[in-house]
C-alpha positions in Angstrom: -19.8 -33.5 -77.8 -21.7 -33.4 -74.0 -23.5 -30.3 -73.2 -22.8 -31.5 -69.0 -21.2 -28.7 -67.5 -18.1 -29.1 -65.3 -19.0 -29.6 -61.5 -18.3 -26.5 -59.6 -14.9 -26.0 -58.2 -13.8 -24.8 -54.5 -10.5 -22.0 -54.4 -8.2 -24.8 -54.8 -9.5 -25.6 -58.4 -11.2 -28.9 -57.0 -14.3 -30.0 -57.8 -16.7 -29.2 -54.4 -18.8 -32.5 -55.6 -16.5 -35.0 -56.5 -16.5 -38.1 -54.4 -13.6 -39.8 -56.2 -9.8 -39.1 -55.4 -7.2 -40.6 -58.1 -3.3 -40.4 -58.0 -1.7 -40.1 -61.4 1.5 -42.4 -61.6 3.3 -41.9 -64.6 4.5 -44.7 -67.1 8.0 -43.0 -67.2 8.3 -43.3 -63.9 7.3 -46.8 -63.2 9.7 -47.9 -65.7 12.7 -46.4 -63.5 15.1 -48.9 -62.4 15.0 -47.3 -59.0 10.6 -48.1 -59.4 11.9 -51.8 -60.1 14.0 -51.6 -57.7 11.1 -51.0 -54.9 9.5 -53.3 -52.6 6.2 -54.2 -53.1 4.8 -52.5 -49.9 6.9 -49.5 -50.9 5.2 -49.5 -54.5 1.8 -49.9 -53.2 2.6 -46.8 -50.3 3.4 -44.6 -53.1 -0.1 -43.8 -54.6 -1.1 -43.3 -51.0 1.2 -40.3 -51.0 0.2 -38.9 -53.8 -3.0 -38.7 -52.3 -2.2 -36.9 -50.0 -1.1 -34.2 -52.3 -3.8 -31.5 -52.8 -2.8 -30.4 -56.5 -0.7 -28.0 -58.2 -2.8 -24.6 -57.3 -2.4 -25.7 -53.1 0.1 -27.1 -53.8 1.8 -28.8 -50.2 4.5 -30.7 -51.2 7.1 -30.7 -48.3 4.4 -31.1 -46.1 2.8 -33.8 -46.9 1.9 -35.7 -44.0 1.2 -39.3 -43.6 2.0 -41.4 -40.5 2.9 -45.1 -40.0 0.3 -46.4 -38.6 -2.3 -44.5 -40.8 -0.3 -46.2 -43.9 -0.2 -49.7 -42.3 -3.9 -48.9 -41.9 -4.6 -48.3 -45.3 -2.1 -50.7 -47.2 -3.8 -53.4 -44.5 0.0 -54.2 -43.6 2.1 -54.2 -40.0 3.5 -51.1 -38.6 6.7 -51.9 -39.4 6.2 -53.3 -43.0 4.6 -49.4 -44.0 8.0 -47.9 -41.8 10.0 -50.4 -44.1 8.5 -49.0 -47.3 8.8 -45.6 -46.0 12.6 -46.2 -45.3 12.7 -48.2 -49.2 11.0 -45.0 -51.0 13.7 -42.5 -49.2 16.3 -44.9 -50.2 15.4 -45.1 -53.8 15.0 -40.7 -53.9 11.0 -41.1 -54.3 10.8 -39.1 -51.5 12.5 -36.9 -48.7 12.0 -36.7 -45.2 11.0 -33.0 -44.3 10.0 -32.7 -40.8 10.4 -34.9 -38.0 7.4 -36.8 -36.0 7.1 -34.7 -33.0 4.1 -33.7 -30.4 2.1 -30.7 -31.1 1.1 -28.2 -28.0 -1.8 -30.6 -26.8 0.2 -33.2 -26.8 -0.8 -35.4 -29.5 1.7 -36.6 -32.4 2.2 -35.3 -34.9 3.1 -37.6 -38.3 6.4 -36.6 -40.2 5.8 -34.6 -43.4 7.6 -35.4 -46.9 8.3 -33.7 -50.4 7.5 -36.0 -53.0 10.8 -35.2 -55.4 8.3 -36.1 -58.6 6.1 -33.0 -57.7 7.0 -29.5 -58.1 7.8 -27.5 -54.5 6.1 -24.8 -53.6 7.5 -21.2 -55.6 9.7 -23.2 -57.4 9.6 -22.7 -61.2 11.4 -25.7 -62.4 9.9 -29.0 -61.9 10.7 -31.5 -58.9 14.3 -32.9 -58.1 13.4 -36.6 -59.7 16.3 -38.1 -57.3 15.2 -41.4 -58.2 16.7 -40.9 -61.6 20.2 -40.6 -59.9 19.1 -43.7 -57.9 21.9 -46.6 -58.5 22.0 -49.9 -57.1 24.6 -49.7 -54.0 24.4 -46.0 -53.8 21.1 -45.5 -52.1 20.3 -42.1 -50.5 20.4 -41.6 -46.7 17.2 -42.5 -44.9 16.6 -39.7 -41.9 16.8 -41.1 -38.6 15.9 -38.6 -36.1 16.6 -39.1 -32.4 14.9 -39.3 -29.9 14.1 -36.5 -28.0 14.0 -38.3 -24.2 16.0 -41.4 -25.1 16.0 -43.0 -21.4 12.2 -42.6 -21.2 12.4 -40.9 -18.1 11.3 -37.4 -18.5 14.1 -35.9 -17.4 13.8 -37.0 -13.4 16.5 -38.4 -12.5 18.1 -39.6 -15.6 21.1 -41.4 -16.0 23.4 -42.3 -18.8 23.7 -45.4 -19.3 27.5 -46.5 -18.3 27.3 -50.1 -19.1 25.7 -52.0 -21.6 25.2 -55.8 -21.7 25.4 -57.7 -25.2 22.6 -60.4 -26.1 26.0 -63.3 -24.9 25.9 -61.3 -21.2 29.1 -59.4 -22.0 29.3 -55.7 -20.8 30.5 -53.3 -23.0 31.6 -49.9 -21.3 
């Protein structure tokens, strides 16, 4: 047996020397057919959001926060290959879209936040939703598409709506 002692521990229960992170994916549930199911780039964002977590005793699920960019950043894929695999793990019930991205008071964006439906919410008793389990091919679960806040880009001055619309062939639709 070691006589080490256990590193010292912050209010959250973590360890206030620790260097090392680690995201615990479960065998059961890479063997789901909705796991299979998963694109690569989706299967390798996964862990990434579960880092994000910060444990059962703070727990922050619902809120976990992770942007685009910072996933293409750290999967070392495009923008819209992460967006893909964000869109692929809401399909598949790994996770759900909590908040929209939006700008904060200074102005600066701010990333959506998710609830991982593996993890236990916050006050609940009973452990997470699992949706993937309900997951069957053809019946995938909505992605969230939230619009846009100032869709003409104008900022309000002197905004139009658009009347006519011109196809890709040069028709106008009305």
């Amino acid at each position: 047996m070691s006589s080490r002692k256990a590193p010292p521990t912050d209010a959250t229960g973590r360890s206030r020397t620790a260097s090392e992170q680690f995201a615990k994916l479960l065998l059961q549930t890479m063997e789901e057919p909705a796991w299979r199911a998963l694109s690569t780039a989706a299967q390798a964002l996964y862990p990434w959001l579960k880092l994000e977590w910060h444990g059962p005793k703070a727990n922050n699920n619902g809120r976990i926060s992770l942007s685009v960019r910072q996933a293409a950043e750290l999967m070392g894929v495009a923008r819209d290959t992460a967006a893909e695999a964000f869109r692929d793990l809401q399909r598949k019930g790994f996770i759900v879209q909590t908040q929209a991205v939006c700008l904060g008071v200074d102005g600066a964006a701010k990333a959506p936040a998710y609830e991982l439906t593996e993890l236990t919410m916050p006050g609940a008793e009973r452990d997470g939703r699992k949706l993937y389990r309900e997951w069957r091919p053809g019946a995938e679960f909505p992605v969230v598409a939230w619009s846009a806040n100032n869709p003409t880009g104008r900022n309000g001055r002197g905004a139009r709506p658009v009347t006519k619309i011109r196809t890709m062939a040069g028709e106008v639709l009305s």
